[in-house]
N, C-alpha and C positions, 0 to 999 in steps of 0.2 A: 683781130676782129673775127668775133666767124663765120664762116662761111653760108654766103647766101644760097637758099634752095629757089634753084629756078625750074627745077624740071617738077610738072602738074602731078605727073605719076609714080616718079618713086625719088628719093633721093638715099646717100648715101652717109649717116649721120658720124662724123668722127670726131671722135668723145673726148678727147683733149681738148683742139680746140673751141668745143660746144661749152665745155666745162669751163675753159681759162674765162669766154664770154661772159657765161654766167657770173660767175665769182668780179670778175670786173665791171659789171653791173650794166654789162650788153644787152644781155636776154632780160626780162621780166620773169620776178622770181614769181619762186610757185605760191598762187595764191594770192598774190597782190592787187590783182583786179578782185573787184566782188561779184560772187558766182549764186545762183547760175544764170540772174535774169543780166547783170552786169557783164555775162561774163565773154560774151563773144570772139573778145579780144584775146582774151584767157585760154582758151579753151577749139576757137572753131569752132563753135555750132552755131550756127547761123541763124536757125531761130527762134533763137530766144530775143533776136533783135525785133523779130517780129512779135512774140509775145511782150516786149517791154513796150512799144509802140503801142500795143492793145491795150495795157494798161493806160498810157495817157492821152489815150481816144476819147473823145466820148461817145459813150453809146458802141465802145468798143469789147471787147472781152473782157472779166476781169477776174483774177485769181484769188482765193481767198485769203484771208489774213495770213491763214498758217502756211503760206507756200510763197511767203515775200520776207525769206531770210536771207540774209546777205551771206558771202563766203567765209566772214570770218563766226559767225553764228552757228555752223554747222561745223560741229565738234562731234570725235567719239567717246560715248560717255561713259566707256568700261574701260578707257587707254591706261588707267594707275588701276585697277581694280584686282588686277593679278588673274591665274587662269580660274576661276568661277567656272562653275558645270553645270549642267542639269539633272541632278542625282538626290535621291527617296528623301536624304537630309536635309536641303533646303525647298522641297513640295511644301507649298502654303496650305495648310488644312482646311482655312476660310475659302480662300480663293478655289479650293477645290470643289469643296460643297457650291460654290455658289455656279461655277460650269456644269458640275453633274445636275445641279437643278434645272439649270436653262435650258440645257442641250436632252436630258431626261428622260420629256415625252413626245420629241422630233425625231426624226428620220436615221436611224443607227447606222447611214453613211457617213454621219458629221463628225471630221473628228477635227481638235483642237489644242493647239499651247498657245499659254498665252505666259510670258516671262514680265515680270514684276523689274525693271529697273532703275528706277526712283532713287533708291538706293544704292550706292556701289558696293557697299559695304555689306549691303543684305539682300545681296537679288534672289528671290524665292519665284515658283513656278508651280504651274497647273494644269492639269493637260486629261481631256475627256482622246480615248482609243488614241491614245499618241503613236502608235507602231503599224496605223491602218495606216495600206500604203496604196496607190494610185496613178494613175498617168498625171507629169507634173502640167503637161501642157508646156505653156510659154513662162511657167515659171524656172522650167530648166535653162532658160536662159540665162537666170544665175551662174550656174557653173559656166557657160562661156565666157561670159564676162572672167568670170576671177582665170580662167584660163588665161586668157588674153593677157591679163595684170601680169600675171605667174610666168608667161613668156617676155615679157617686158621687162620684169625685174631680173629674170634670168641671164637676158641679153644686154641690159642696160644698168648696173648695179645703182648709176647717179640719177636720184628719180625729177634732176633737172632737165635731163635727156630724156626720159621718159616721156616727161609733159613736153616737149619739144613735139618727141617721134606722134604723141596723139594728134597733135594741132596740123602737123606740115606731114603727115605720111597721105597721102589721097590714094584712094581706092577709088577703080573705077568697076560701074556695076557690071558684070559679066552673067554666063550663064546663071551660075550661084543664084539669083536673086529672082529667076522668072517662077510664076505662079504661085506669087504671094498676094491674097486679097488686102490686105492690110494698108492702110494708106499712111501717107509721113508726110509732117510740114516740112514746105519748098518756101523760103524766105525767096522773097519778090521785092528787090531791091526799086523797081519804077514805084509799087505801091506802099511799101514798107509793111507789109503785111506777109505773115504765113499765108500758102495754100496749099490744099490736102491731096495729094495726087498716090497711085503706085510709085514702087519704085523703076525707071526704066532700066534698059541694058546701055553703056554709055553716061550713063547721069555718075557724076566724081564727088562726095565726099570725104571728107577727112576723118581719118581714124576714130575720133572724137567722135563725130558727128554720125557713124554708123553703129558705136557705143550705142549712142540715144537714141537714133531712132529702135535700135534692139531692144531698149529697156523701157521707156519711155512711151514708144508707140508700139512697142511689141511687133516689132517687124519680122516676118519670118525671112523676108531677102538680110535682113540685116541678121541676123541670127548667124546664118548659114556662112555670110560674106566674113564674121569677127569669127567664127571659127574657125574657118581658115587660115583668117592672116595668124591665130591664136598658133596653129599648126606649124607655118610657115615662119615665126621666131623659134619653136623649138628646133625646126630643124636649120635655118641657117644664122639663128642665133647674132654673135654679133655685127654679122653683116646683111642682115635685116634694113631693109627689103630687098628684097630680089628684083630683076628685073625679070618685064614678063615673059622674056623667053624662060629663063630658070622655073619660075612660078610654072607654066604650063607646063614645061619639061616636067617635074618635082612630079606633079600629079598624073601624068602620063605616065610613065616610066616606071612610079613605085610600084610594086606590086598592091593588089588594092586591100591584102590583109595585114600590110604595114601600118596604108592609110588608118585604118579601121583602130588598128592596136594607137597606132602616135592620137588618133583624135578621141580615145578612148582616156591614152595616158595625160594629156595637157590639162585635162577636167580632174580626174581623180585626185592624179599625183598632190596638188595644194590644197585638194579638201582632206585629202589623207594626214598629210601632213599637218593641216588644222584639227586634228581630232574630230572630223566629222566621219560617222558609220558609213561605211560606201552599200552595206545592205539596208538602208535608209534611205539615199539619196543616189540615184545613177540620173544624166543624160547623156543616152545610148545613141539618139540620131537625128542624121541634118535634121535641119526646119524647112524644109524644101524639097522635091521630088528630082531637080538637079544635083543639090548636095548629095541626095541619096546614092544615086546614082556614082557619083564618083569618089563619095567614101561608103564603103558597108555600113550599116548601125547595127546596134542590138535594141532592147530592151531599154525603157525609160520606167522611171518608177521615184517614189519619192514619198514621205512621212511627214506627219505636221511634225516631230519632234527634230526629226535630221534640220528640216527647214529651219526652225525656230533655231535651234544651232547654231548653222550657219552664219544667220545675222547678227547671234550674239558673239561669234567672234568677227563678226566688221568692227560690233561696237570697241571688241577690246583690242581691236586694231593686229587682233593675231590671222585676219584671212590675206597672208600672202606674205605680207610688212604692215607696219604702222602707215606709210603712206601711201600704199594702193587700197588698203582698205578705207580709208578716208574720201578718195578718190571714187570708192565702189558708191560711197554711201551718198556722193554728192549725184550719181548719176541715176541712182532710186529716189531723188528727192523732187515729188509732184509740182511739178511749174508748164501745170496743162491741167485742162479740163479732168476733173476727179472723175472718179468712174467706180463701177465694182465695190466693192468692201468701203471703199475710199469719198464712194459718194454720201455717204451720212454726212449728215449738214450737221450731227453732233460734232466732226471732227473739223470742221470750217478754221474753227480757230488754231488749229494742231498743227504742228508740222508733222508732214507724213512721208515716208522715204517706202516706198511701194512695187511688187510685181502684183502683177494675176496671170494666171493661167486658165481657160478653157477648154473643154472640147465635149458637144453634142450631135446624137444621132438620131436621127427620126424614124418610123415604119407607119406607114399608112395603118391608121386608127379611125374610129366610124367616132366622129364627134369632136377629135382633136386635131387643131391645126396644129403645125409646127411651126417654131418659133427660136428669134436666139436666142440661148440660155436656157431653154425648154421643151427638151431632148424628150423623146419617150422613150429610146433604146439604151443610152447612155446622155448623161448630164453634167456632166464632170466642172468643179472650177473649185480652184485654188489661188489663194490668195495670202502673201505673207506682206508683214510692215513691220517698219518701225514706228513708234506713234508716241510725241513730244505733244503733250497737250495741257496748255494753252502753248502753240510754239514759246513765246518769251519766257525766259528761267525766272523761277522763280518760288516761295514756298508752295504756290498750290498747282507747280505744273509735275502732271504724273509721265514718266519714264515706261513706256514696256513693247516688247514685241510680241506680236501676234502668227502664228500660220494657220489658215485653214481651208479644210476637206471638205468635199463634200460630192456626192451623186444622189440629187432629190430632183425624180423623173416629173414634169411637165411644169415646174418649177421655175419664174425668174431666178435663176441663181444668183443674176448680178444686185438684183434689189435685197432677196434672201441674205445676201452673204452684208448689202449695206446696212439693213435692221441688224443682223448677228454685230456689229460693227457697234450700233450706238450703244446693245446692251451691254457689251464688253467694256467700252469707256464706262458707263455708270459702275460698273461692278469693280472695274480695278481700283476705282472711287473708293466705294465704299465697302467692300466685299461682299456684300450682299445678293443674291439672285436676285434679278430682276424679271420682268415680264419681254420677252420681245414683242414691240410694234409692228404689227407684218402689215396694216395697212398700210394704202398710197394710194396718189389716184395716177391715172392711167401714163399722164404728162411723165411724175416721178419713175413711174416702172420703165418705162421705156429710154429717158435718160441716165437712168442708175448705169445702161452697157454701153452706153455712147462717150469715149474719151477723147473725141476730137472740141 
């Protein structure tokens, strides 16, 4: 039988008997619950218990069509496709023309790919300043994530264990996580309901569950806290986790330009190894003025083409393994409030697997307030997806990934980048340019940033 974890804070995972478990139909195989509104059980994350309840509330939340796929629905749809690239031979020439017309006679910060995947057999691409590159923001949180995978797979080759170590490893919040504005659902078991709080110092999650609030709610405490532990598999590997005297010891002790190089190497190393350009895409530092602190950073910087990349190899299940990439793709997949790129009501029906990243800076201007999203010194926001639309397969559901750029100063960027959103579904449609819709009324623009 195997071994029960009773300690809150770390346990100690030994793979034989985890594995004999599993195989003898101990553990719950991977995937057998349906994820992610399902998946609780599955997985640790707690609030999705509370999102499922909101569904059958009335007068409760409720998530759109395209974001009520079940676990065995979300597939990767490049896994037999072979390695496919993004290269001058397969640029769609239609699809091209029809981005250089839209994008045009806007703001020459915008830049764009958008990858046609409909097809496996014939994934073509199109891409307005694909090589402009820019602060990713909280889109870098991508590369922590596949870190983290990349340490998991490292130290745990059986990815039964893996899903084991996400569910029962609890993290608890430490310095890591102060001066994060960002707030994350707290399931409230008296009410059965999410509430929206910070993260405190003390508050325990599970591995899983600081995954999502990083991806999910874009947390910057959760950022900082999955690079760490991301850190802390490569360095004690198969005997992950540490206890927290090692844990503090580890970081004390190193010298802090080992820190900087190991939290350097855990991100590169499996995008490198993915064929993603590391002069494309870097996240150089914590999410945090703590994590800074006690690892050095460099430079952050990132390409709508590296981006698009990236997620074309989740699809083809080459970022890390076949199963942590599947794993990546179920923790991009929107089961909260849409937001950003993501809130076009053209995509209601879609399944969408989603980051964004921001960041805006203001200077007193005679006439201009400041606002979020509408920076007058810097305005930055990025935004990549996957985008299955109409979610259910079928002949008229279109396959493609999207990333995109931009710094347009006094600009909603979060509404800007939702209008960029509908005309890009129409256009993969039909190839054709479209007009973008930049009206809204006041209610739309100010919900387009809001993803609680």
């Amino acid at each position: 039988m195997a071994r029960k974890i009773t300690n809150p804070i770390r346990f100690e995972p030994r793979r034989p008997l985890l594995i004999a478990a599993f195989v003898a139909g101990l553990l719950p195989a991977v995937g057998s619950v349906p994820y992610p509104l399902d998946g609780e059980g599955q997985t640790g994350i707690r609030r999705l218990e509370g999102y499922r309840n909101s569904q059958a509330q009335t007068g409760g939340f409720k998530l759109p069509r395209g974001a009520l796929l079940g676990f065995d629905e979300i597939k990767l749809n490049l896994a037999a496709a072979g390695n496919v690239d993004l290269t001058a031979e397969n640029r769609d020439p239609a699809l091209q023309n029809a981005l250089d017309t839209i994008l045009g006679r806007r703001d020459p910060s915008y830049a764009v790919t958008v990858v046609d995947i409909t097809d496996p057999a014939a994934v073509v691409w199109a891409s307005v300043r694909e090589d402009r590159s820019q602060l990713p923001g909280s889109v870098g949180k991508l590369g922590v994530m596949i870190g983290l995978f990349d340490g998991l797979r490292r130290a745990f080759p059986d990815p039964a264990v893996r899903a084991l170590v996400l569910k029962e490893r609890i993290v608890v919040a430490e310095d890591w996580a102060v001066g994060d504005p960002h707030t994350t659902p707290h399931f409230d078991p008296e009410t059965g309901r999410n509430r929206f709080s910070t993260i405190a110092v003390g508050e325990r999650f599970s591995l899983a569950e600081w995954i999502d609030h990083m991806i999910s709610a874009s947390a910057n405490s959760a950022g900082s806290t999955v690079w760490k532990e991301a850190m802390l598999l490569r360095q004690f590997g198969a005997e992950y986790p540490p206890t927290v005297e090692q844990e503090h010891a580890f970081f004390k002790d190193t010298p802090k330009t080992r820190l900087s190089e190991l939290s350097l190497a855990v991100i590169n190393e499996p995008l490198a190894a993915a064929g993603i350009d590391l002069d494309g895409f870097r996240q150089g530092t914590m999410f945090t003025k703590a994590g800074q602190r006690k690892v050095p950073g460099t430079s952050s910087y990132a390409t709508p083409l590296e981006l698009a990349r990236i997620l074309l190899r989740i699809e083809q299940g080459r970022m890390v393994d076949d199963w942590s990439s599947l794993e990546m793709k179920r923790y991009l997949y929107m089961t909260k409030k849409r937001y950003r790129y993501v809130y076009a009501p053209e995509l209601g029906d879609a399944a969408v697997y989603f980051k964004s990243g921001s960041f805006y800076k203001c200077r007193p201007e005679e006439g201009f307030t400041c606002a979020k999203y509408s920076g007058n010194v810097e305005n930055l926001m990025n935004s990549v997806a996957i985008v299955e639309s109409p979610a259910t397969r079928g002949p008229d559901q279109k396959r493609y990934i999207v990333a995109l750029l931009s710094n347009v100063l006094k600009v909603n960027s979060a509404w800007d980048h939702s209008r960029i959103a509908a005309a890009i579904e129409q256009t993969v449609r039909t190839r054709q340019p479209v007009a973008i819709k930049d009206a809204g009324t006041g209610e739309q623009i100010r919900e387009s940033g809001t993803g609680e």
